[in-house]
Steps between C-alpha positions, in 0.01 A plus 500: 500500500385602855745348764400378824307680719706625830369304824531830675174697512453823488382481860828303632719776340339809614509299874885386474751760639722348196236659238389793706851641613729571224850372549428241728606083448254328296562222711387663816227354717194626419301699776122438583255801469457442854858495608581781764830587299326602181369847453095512436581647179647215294098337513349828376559437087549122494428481121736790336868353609641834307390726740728480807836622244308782428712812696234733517332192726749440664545798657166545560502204708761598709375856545191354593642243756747794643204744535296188744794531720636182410823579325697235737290223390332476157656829364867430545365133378361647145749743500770202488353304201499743296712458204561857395464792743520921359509747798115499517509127624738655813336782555184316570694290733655805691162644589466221733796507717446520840810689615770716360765265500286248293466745265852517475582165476231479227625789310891379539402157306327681235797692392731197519217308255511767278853717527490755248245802352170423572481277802368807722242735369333788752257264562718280662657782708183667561369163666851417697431883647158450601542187649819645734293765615215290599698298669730794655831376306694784531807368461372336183359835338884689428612175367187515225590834492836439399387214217244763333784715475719266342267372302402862397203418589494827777377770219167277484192670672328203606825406606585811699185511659508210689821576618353817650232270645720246666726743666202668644339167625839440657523842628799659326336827360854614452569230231183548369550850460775409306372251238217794429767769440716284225151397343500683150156375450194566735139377481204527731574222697859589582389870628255263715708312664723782636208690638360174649837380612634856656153514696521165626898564606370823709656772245169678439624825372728291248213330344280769486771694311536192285094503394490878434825432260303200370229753414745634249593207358198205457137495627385380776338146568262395838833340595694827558195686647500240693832465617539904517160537730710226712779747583245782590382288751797377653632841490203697653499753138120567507565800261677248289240277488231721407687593181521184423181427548414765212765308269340198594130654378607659216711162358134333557660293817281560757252161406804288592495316798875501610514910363176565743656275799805707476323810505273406819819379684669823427216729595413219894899523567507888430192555704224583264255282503242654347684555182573076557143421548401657220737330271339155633167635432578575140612134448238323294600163669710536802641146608626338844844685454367831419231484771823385739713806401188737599428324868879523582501865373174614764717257813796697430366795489306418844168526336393167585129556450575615147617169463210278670242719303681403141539169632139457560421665150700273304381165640136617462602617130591141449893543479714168542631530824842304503739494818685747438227763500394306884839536584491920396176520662586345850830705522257837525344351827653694814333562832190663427417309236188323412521189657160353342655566205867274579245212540347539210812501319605200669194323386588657093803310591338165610272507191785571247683243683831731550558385846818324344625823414782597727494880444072519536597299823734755642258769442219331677757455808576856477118606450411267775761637745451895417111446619586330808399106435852363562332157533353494135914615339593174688272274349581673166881414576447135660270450169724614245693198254860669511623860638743744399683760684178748457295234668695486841596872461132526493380274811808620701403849452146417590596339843706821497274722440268375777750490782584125505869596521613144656292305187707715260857358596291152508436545134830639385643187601233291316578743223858437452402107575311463173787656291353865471705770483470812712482832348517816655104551502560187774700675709271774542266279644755371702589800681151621513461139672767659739311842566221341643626195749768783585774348415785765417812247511358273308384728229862631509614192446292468167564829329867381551434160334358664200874557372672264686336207393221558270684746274187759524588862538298604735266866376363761691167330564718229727639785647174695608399163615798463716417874646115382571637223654724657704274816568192210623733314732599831675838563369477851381839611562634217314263595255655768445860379460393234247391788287780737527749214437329271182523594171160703467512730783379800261168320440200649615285170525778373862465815661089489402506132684715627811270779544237273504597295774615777680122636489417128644766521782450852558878582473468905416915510499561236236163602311549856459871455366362215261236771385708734491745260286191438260434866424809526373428224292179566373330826622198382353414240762221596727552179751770682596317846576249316663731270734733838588152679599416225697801485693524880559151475612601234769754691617261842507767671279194667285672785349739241296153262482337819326793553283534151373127514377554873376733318237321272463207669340739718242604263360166354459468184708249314638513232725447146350181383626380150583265263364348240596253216328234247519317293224107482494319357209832384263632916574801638699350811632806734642471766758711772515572855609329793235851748522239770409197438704687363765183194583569099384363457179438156358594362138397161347491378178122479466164520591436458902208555777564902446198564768625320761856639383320863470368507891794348626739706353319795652473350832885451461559886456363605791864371653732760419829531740579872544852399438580609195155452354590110442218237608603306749367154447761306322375344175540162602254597753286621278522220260343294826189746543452423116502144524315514794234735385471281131220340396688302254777251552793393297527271195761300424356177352271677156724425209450741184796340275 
């Protein structure tokens, strides 16, 4: 005979905690579906009771949970009721502990639940390792160490290489070096991680000695290309590079995107850009990243148009612009570049909505500033939601750059208000801020602080600003002893910024010995030539005038010529000095009025100073006759993005 029928549904069980959590009180209060202390999971298979004691689910559950980020909740929670756990139902908790000594604590309580073989697989150790070095435990790592090995656990590969990795991320190469010597067992991924992890400690020749042994020993993945192109880079080994750019091509490589983005940074920081563009035109389907890699390439190589031109291309071709690539793009702009162009960017950046974006912000100060609207890189920086160091770096070397010396100090105070800290990109705007109100004690003052109190050691560039500081206020003989008495006396860019001022003050005794000082340092330097002819020309001593350019031209030098620039139609057109010719010629980057251009050029040759055959209108003048004589005017407002 059937017996009665159990008042508890189906329903009610697999919604009681008592039912759905194994080991738990029969007698415990039951919890609503919509109570905030039970987990949503308990209401997704009301009618199957079984399920919950099945492990497998179990520790699905949890993995799930701990993989959402909410171990400390609902995780731990599941994790708790269970009523048997094997070293799968830790490990799944492990992967979500937020720091090192969480992991710890985790991984202690599992071996006192289960003391004895078998409580700790690699798994476990593996997931402890990565955890400490994402969290930068490195106290925690030896002590793992020191469990694998009495576990025996060391000799595993898995386990070994994620030993190598977390000394690396914690920056003991040594110790890594060490765990990859005992390994008797190597695979691809432990030969990767050295290479990656030597190039990213600095020890370039170390890990491209380790790839070329790899070479020996396992093939190659995109990972170690990757990570091997990355030490090229950083170490300036073009040669290098190239051959591995044939290893890459022959392995059948060179289609993937990390393998081709390594490549093209190798080739932009090494200086050949050609060989970098045309890796980025062989991509089938460049993205933002490998578009970014390109424009920072062309800016650091100073060929900013480059940059604007591929810019263009790509937006017209319909690539997905992200702020990164905005970011790239804006950091090419300098002084003669398109500013039609910087507003058209800025209105990419309105329609994309990336004014949020604290890095596209910076560059938009910086763009802003470099083509002389100071105005519009303060209503960038009053309109930005929240600043980092770059941003008042940024609007303090804008105020800088434009001579508002007193406004810089202002803003380093409002800097150091709002919790930013200074760097020592700040305190070359600082002292630049100095140079131009002319104030030499004060700037003193601030190099000194650097150490003092800031605990920035000051480099050369702070100490060729000190000299131009110095040199503008009039202080050339103190100058002088700054040099001779800091730590780079030997460098030829302080005696190139003395000799400068001297040339403004007209000091021939402290100018010739601070030319004289800079051919010593660098014979190559024609500013000095030319400033040591000038002053024996003041002082009519021609013979050693005559002999100074004599030298001069055996060792093949030329004077640097100047330049200058206006914009007509969305184009910088540049005039400078032909060194063969010896007449202004004109550059731009397009198509211009090249009548009126012809007949006024001609009109302009006429001029010729019999001085040694150099016209004598300055180009800035003759950038006025052009503007004058135009018949078109600028544009500014004609957006083509």
């Amino acid at each position: 005979m059937r017996g009665p029928r159990s008042s508890t549904t189906p329903t009610s069980a697999a919604s009681s905690p008592a039912a759905a959590a194994p080991g738990t009180s029969a007698s415990a209060p039951r919890s609503t579906p919509s109570s905030p202390r039970t987990p949503a999971h308990f209401r997704l298979c009301p009618r199957r009771a079984c399920l919950p004691h099945a492990l497998a689910v179990w520790n699905s559950l949890v993995a799930m949970y701990a993989r959402c980020g909410r171990r400390g909740d609902d995780a731990a929670r599941v994790f708790d009721e269970m009523r048997v756990r094997d070293s799968v139902s830790w490990n799944s908790l492990l992967t979500a502990a937020a720091s090192a000594p969480d992991a710890l604590a985790l991984l202690r309580r599992m071996l006192r639940s289960s003391p004895g073989a078998g409580a700790c697989d690699h798994a476990t150790l593996t997931t402890v390792l990565s955890v400490c070095a994402r969290a930068y435990g490195w106290v925690s790592i030896p002590a793992v160490h020191g469990l694998a090995v009495s576990c025996g656990l060391d000799s595993q590969v898995s386990v070994g290489n994620a030993l190598v990795t977390a000394y690396f991320e914690c920056s003991s190469p040594g110790a890594a070096e060490r765990v990859f010597d005992a390994m008797a067992e190597r695979n691809v991924i432990t030969w990767t991680a050295m290479v990656s992890g030597m190039a990213r400690a600095g020890r370039y020749r170390e890990s491209l000695s380790l790839f070329r042994q790899m070479r020996h020993m396992v093939d190659a993945n995109s990972a170690t290309y990757a990570s091997s192109l990355l030490a090229c880079a950083r170490s300036l080994a073009a040669r290098t590079g190239q051959q591995i750019h044939g290893l890459v091509v022959k392995d059948g490589y060179e289609t993937d995107l990390h393998v081709e983005s390594g490549l093209m940074d190798v080739y932009c920081k090494c200086g050949l850009m050609e060989d970098a563009l045309r890796v980025f035109r062989s991509c089938r389907h460049p993205d933002g990243v490998f578009l970014t890699v390109i424009l920072v390439g062309f800016a650091q190589n100073g060929l900013e148009e480059k940059a604007f031109e591929l810019f263009a291309e790509m937006v017209s071709a319909g690539i997905d612009i992200d702020a990164n690539t905005v970011s790239a793009v804006l950091g090419a702009f300098g002084a003669s570049a398109p500013f039609a162009l910087g507003k058209q960017i800025h209105a990419l950046v309105i329609k994309k909505c990336f004014g949020g974006n604290t890095y596209v912000c910076n560059g938009l100060i910086n763009m802003y500033s470099k083509c002389g609207e100071l105005q519009e890189s303060i209503q960038v920086f009053d309109g930005m939601p929240s600043k980092n160091t770059i941003s008042w770096n940024s609007i303090i070397s804008a105020f800088a750059r434009h001579g508002h010396g007193s406004e810089v100090f202002r803003l380093f105070e409002s800097m150091k208000a709002d919790g930013a800290k200074p760097t020592d990109v700040t305190f070359l705007s600082l002292l630049h801020g100095c140079s131009h109100v002319g104030s030499a004690k004060k700037g003193l003052e601030i190099l000194n602080s650097m150490s003092s109190q800031y605990r920035i050691h000051p480099r050369l560039e702070h100490y060729a600003c000190v000299v131009d500081m110095l040199g503008r206020a009039g202080l050339l003989d103190d100058a002088r002893a700054f040099i001779e008495d800091g730590p780079f006396k030997d460098s030829a860019l302080l005696w190139q910024a003395l000799m400068g001022a001297c040339s403004f003050h007209k000091n021939s005794e402290v100018g010739k010995y601070a030319a004289e000082k800079l051919l010593l340092l660098d014979p190559a330097c024609t500013a000095a030539y030319v400033l040591l002819s000038n002053f024996y020309s003041s002082e009519g001593r021609w013979a050693d005038r005559a002999r100074i350019l004599k030298r001069m031209r055996e060792m093949g030098l030329r004077k640097d010529t100047g330049k200058s620039w206006i914009q007509l139609e969305k184009e910088v057109w540049s005039f400078e000095m032909d060194k063969e010719a010896k007449v202004d010629v004109l550059h731009g980057s397009g198509n211009g009025n090249s009548e009126l251009w012809s007949a006024w050029q001609a009109r302009l040759e006429v001029k010729v100073a019999e001085e040694d055959g150099c016209l004598r209108i300055h180009s800035k003048s003759k950038v006025i006759i052009y503007m004058r004589d135009s018949l078109f005017g600028v544009i500014l407002d004609r957006a083509v993005l």
